[in-house]
C-alpha positions in Angstrom: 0.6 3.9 -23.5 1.5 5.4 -26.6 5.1 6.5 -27.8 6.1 9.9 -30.1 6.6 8.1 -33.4 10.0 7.7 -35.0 10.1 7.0 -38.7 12.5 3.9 -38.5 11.1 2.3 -35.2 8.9 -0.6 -35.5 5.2 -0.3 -33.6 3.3 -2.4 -31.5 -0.1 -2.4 -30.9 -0.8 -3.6 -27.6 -4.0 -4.7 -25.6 -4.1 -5.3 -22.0 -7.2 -7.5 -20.5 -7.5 -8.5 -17.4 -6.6 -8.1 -13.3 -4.0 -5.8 -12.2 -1.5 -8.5 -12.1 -2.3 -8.9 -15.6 -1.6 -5.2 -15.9 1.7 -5.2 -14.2 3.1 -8.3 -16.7 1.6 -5.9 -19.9 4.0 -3.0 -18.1 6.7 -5.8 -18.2 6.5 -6.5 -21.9 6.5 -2.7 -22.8 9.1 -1.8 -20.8 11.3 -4.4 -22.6 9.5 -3.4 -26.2 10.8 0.2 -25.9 14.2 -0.9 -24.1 14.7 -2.8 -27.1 13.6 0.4 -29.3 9.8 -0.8 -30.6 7.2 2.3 -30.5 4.2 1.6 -28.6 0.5 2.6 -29.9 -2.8 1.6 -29.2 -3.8 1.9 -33.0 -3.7 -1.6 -34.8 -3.9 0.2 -37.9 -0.1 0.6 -39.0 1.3 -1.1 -36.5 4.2 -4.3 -37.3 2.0 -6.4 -35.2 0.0 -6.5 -32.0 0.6 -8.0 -28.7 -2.9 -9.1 -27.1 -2.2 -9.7 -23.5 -5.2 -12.1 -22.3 -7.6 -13.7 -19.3 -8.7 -17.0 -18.9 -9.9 -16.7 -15.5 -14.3 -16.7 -16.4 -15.8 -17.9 -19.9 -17.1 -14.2 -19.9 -13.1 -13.3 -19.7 -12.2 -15.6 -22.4 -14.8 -14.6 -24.7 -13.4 -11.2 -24.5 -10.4 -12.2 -25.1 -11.4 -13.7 -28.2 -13.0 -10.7 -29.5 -9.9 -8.7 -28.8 -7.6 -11.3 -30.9 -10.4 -11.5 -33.8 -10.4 -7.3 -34.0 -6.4 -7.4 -33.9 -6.6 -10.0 -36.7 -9.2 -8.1 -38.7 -7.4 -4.8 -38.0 -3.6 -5.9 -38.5 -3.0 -9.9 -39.3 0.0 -10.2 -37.2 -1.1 -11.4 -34.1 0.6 -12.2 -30.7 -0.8 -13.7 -27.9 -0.1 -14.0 -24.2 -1.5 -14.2 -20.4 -3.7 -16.6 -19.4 -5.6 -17.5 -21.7 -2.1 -18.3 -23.8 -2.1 -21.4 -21.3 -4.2 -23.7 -22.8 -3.9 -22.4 -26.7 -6.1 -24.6 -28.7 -9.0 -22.9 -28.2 -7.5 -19.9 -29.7 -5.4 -21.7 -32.7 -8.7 -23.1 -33.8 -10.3 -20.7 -34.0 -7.8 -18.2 -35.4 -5.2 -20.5 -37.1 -2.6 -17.7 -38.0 -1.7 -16.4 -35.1 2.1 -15.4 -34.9 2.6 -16.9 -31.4 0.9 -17.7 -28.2 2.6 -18.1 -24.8 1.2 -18.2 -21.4 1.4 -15.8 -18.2 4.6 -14.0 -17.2 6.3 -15.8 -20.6 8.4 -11.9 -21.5 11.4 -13.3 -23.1 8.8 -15.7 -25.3 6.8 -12.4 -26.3 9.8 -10.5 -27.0 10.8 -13.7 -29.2 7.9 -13.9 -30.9 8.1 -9.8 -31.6 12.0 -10.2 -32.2 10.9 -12.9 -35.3 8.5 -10.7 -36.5 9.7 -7.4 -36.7 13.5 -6.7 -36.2 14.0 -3.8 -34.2 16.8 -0.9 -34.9 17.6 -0.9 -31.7 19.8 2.1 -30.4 20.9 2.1 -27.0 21.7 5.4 -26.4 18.4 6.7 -27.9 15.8 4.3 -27.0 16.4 5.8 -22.9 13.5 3.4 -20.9 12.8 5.3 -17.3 14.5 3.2 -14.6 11.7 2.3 -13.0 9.8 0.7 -16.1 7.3 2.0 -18.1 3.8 2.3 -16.0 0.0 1.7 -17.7 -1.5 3.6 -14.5 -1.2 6.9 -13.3 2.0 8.4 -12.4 0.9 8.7 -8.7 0.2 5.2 -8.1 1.6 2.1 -9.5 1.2 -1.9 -8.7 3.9 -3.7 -7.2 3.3 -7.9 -7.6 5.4 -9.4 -4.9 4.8 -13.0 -6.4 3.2 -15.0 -9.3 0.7 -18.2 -9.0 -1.2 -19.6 -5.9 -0.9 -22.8 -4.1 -4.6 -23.0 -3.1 -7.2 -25.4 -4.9 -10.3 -23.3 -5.2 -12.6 -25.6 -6.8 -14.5 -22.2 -8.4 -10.8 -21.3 -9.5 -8.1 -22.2 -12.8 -6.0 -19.7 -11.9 -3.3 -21.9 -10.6 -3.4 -24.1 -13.6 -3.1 -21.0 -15.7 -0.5 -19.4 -13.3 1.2 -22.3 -11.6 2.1 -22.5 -8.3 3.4 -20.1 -6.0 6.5 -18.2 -6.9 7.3 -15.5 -4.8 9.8 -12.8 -5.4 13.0 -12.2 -3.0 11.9 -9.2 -0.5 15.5 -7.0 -1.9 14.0 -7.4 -5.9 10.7 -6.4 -4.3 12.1 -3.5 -2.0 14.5 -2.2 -4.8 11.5 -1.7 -7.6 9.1 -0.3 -5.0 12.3 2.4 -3.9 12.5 3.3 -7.7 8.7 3.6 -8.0 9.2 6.5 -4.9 11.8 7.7 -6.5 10.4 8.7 -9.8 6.8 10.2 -7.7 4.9 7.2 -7.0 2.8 7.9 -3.9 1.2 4.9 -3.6 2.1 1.5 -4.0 -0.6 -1.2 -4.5 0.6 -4.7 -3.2 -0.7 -7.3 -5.7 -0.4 -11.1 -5.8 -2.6 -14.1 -6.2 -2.5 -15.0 -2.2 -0.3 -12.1 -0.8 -0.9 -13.2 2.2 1.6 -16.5 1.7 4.2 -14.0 -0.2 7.7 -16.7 0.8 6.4 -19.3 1.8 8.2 -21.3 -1.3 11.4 -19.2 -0.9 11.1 -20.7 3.1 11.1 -17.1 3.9 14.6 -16.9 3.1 16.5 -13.8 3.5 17.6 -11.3 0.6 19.7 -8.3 0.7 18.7 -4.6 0.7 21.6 -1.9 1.8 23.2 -2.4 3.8 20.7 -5.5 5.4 18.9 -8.7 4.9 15.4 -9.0 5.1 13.2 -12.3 5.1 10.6 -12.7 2.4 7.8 -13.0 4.6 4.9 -11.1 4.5 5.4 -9.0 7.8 8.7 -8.4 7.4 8.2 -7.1 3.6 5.2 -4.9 4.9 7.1 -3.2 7.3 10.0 -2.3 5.2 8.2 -1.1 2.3 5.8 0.8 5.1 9.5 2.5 5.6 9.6 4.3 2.1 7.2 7.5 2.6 4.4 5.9 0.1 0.9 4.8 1.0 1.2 1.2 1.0 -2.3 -1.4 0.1 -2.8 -4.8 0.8 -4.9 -6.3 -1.6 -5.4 -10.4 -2.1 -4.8 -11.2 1.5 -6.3 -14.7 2.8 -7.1 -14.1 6.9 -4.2 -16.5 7.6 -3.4 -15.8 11.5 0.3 -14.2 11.0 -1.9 -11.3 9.0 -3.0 -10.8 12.3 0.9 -9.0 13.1 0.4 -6.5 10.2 -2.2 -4.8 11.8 0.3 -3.2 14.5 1.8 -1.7 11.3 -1.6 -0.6 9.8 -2.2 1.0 13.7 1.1 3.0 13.4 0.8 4.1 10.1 3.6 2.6 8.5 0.6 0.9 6.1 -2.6 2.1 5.1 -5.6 0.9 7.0 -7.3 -1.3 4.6 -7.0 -5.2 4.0 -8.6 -6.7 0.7 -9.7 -10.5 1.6 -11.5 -12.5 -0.5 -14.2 -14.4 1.7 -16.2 -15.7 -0.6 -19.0 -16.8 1.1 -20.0 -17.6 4.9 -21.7 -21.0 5.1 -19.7 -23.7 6.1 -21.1 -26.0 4.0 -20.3 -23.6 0.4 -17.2 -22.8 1.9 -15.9 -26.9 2.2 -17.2 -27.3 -1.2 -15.2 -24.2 -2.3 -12.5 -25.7 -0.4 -11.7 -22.5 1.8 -11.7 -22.1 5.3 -14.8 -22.5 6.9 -15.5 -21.5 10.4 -17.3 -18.4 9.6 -17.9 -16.7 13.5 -13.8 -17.3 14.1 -13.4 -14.8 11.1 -15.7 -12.8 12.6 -13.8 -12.7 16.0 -10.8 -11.7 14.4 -12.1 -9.0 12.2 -13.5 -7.5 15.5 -10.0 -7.8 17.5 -8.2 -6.5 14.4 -10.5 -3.1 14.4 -9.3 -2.9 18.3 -5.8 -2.9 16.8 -6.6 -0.5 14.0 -10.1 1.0 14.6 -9.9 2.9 11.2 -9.7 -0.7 9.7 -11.7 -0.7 6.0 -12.1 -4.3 4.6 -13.1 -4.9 1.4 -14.3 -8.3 0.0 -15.7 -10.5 -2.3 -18.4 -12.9 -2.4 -20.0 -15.8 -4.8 -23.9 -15.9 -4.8 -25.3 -18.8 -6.1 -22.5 -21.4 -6.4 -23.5 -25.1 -6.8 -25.4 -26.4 -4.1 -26.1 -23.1 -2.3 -29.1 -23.5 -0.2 -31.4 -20.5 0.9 -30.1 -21.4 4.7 -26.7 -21.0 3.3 -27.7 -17.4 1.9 -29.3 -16.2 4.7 -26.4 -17.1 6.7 -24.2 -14.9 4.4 -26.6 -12.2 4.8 -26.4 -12.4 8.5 -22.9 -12.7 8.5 -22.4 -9.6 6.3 -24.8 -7.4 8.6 -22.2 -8.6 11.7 -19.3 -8.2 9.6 -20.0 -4.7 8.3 -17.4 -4.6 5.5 -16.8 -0.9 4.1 -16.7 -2.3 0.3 -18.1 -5.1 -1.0 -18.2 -6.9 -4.8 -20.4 -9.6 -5.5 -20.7 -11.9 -8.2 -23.2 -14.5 -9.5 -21.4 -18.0 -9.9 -20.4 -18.6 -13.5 -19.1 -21.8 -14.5 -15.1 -21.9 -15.4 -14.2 -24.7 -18.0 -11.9 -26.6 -16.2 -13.1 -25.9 -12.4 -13.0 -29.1 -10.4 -16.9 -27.1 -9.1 -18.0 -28.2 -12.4 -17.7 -31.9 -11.4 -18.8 -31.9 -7.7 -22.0 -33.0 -8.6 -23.7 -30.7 -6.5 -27.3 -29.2 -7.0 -27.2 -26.2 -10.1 -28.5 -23.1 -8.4 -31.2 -21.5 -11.0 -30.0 -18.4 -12.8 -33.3 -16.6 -11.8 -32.3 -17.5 -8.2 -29.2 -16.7 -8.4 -30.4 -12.8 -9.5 -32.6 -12.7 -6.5 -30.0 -13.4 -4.2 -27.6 -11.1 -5.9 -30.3 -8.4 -6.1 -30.7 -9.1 -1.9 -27.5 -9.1 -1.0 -26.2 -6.3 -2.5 -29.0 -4.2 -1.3 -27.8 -5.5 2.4 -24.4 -4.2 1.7 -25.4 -0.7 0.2 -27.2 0.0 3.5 -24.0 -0.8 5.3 -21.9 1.0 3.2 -24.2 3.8 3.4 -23.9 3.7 6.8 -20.1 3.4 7.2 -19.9 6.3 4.7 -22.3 8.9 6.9 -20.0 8.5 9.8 -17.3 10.1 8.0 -19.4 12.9 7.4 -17.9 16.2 9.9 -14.1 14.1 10.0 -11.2 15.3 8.3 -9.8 13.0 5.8 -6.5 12.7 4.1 -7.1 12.2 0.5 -4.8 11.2 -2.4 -6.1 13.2 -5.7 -6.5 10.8 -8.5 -8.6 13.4 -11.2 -7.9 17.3 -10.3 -10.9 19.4 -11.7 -11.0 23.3 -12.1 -12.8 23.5 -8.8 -13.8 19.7 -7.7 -11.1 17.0 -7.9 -11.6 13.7 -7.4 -9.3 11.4 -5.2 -9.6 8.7 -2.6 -9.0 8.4 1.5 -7.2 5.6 2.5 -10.1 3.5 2.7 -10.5 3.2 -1.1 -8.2 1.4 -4.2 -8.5 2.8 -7.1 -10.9 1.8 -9.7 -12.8 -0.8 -7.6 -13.9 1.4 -4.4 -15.4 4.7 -3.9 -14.4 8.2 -4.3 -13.9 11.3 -2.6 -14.7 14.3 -4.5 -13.0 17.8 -2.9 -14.1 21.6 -3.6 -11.3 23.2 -3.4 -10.7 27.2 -4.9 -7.1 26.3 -5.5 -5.7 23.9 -8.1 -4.9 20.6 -6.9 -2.5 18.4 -8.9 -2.9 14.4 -9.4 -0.7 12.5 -6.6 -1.5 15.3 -4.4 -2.2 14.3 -0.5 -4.7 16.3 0.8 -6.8 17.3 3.9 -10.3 17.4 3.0 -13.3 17.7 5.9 -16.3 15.8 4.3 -19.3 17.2 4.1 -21.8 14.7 2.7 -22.2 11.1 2.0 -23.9 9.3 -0.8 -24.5 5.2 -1.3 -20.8 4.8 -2.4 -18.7 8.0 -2.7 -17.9 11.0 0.1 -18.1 15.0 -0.9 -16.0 17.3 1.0 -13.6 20.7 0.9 -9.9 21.3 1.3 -9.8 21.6 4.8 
């Protein structure tokens, strides 16, 4: 996100790593940067100082992190940090002793102190006009809405909540009133984000907040439904299968919400899921998954899995593999475990599962899903979609149908002999299928 210069602004580099929750705090901080009249650039080089925005969440994450901070250093000199890695800051102070500031996750008015110290800012209200509904690091056609910050589960794999903190949801009118403004300005989508969406209120005692000329309770089917009310694709993401998910799926039927639920399962086997501390009776989820595509039978689920976490047997991945081939998820991610410094998994004292091992079964069970996904993909072929256009081309664009969020899931690429703009909601009959994306023309 970079700003037309001004010659007595101040300029801040800024560098946004990790998860789109992550993202939506880095939009946070800018917006407040340019309300208070700083220039944003992505070029260290000249800038007053730099803002690294981190994540803590793998070692892999924080490495990166690190390497972002040491090329801000080397760049510029004048160095803040913040996000999640900002939590626990000795790691970073050692090695880079001269940092201007660290603070953790969702710590704006510390950042903006720390920048305020730094460089002053000659801030004119009546020139330095900030949109009302904030400035946005994605597309102007789709845009993150987080409904709550940190996560009262104890995932023994997971530091998140002792880098976040518990849960903190927002009341459903703040929620509601930035997600009308997003539709106001030409969002057309609006991608629901959280650590456990699923439990959005559930600290608040789904108490009720104003909106107009009502009051609506900050509870998760409540807030799905009235944001299902604005005229924007609404997405799900972070969803645990707790059972009053089961009440949204009425709404996903009806079209009020799109079709599509991202849940993190993790894994299948009883016995990995009690010593990842999630819930464990693998064939009720798969009961439920089949009554909620009776509900909604153009249900996609996507999900994520661990391979290879401490004390995984082969009986506990073939389970997962035979639980996958009944599931039949339409996307799938999988990851090989990495230790977290800090995850109680570390100190279970179970069994280490051998990286080589741990490739195999990655290798295996990613193979298993492509063949699904292959095969949920060429039964789309000869059906009309509706597809949002995310890349327009001079005579292929590429978008997505409601089964896919952008960046992590497939694509849809459309023929089409007249221009098609980005945000655009199109019909597009598909044609041809491939391993992960769909190829169609403007119906």
């Amino acid at each position: 996100m970079t700003s037309a210069p001004s010659a007595d602004q101040p300029r801040i580099s800024f560098v946004s790593l990790g998860c789109p929750k992550a993202l939506v705090d880095s939009e946070r901080i800018i917006t407040q940067l340019r309300a208070e009249g700083y220039e944003v650039t992505r070029s260290h080089a000249g800038a007053d100082a730099v803002i690294v925005n981190t994540c803590g969440f793998l070692d892999s994450a924080k490495a990166e992190s690190l390497d972002a901070i040491g090329a801000a250093m080397k760049e510029n000199g004048k160095v803040i940090v913040t996000g999640c890695m900002g939590a626990e800051p000795e790691q970073i102070r050692e090695r880079f002793p001269n940092i201007l500031a660290i603070t953790g996750p969702q710590a704006y008015e510390s950042v903006m102190g720390a920048v305020r110290g730094a460089v002053p800012s000659n801030h004119d209200p009546f020139i330095d006009l900030v949109p009302e509904q904030g400035i946005k690091l994605t597309p102007r056609h789709y845009a993150y809405l987080k409904i709550s910050e940190g996560c009262n589960n104890r995932c023994t794999f997971c530091i998140i909540p002792k880098l976040r903190g518990d849960l903190v949801s927002r009341p459903a009118g703040d929620v509601l009133r930035e997600a009308e403004k997003l539709v106001a300005a030409g969002v057309k989508e609006l991608l629901v984000i959280s650590q456990d969406t699923s439990a959005y209120g559930l600290d608040l005692k789904y108490a009720e907040s104003a909106f107009h000329d009502r009051s609506v309770r900050a509870r998760f089917y409540d807030l799905s439904k009235e944001l299902g009310s604005l005229g924007a694709w609404i997405r799900l993401h972070y969803v645990y299968p707790y059972p009053h998910v089961d009440e949204v799926l009425p709404l996903m039927a009806d079209g009020l919400v799109l079709p599509y639920l991202d849940i993190p399962f993790q894994h299948a086997s009883p016995q990995v899921l009690k010593a990842m501390k999630r819930p464990g009776n693998q064939e009720k989820t798969l009961e439920r998954i089949r009554k909620w595509r009776e509900i909604c039978p153009d249900l996609a689920i996507r999900s994520t899995f661990i391979v290879g976490f401490p004390g995984e047997t082969d009986e506990d991945f073939d389970m997962l593999l035979d639980w996958l081939g009944e599931a039949k998820l339409d996307r799938v991610g999988a990851f090989k475990y990495e230790p977290v410094t800090g995850a109680v998994a570390n100190d279970l004292g179970l069994p280490q599962v051998p990286d080589e091992v741990k490739e195999i079964r990655y290798r295996r069970f990613m193979e298993k899903q492509q063949a699904i996904s292959a095969k949920i993909l060429g039964n789309k072929v000869g059906k009309r979609l509706k597809v949002i256009i995310d890349q327009p081309g001079p005579t292929v664009s590429k978008g997505r149908a409601k089964s896919d969020a952008p960046e992590i899931d497939g694509s849809v690429y459309v023929s089409s002999r007249r221009p098609l703009r980005a945000g655009d909601i199109v019909s597009v009959k598909i044609e041809r299928a491939d391993a992960y994306d769909l190829h169609g023309i403007l119906a």
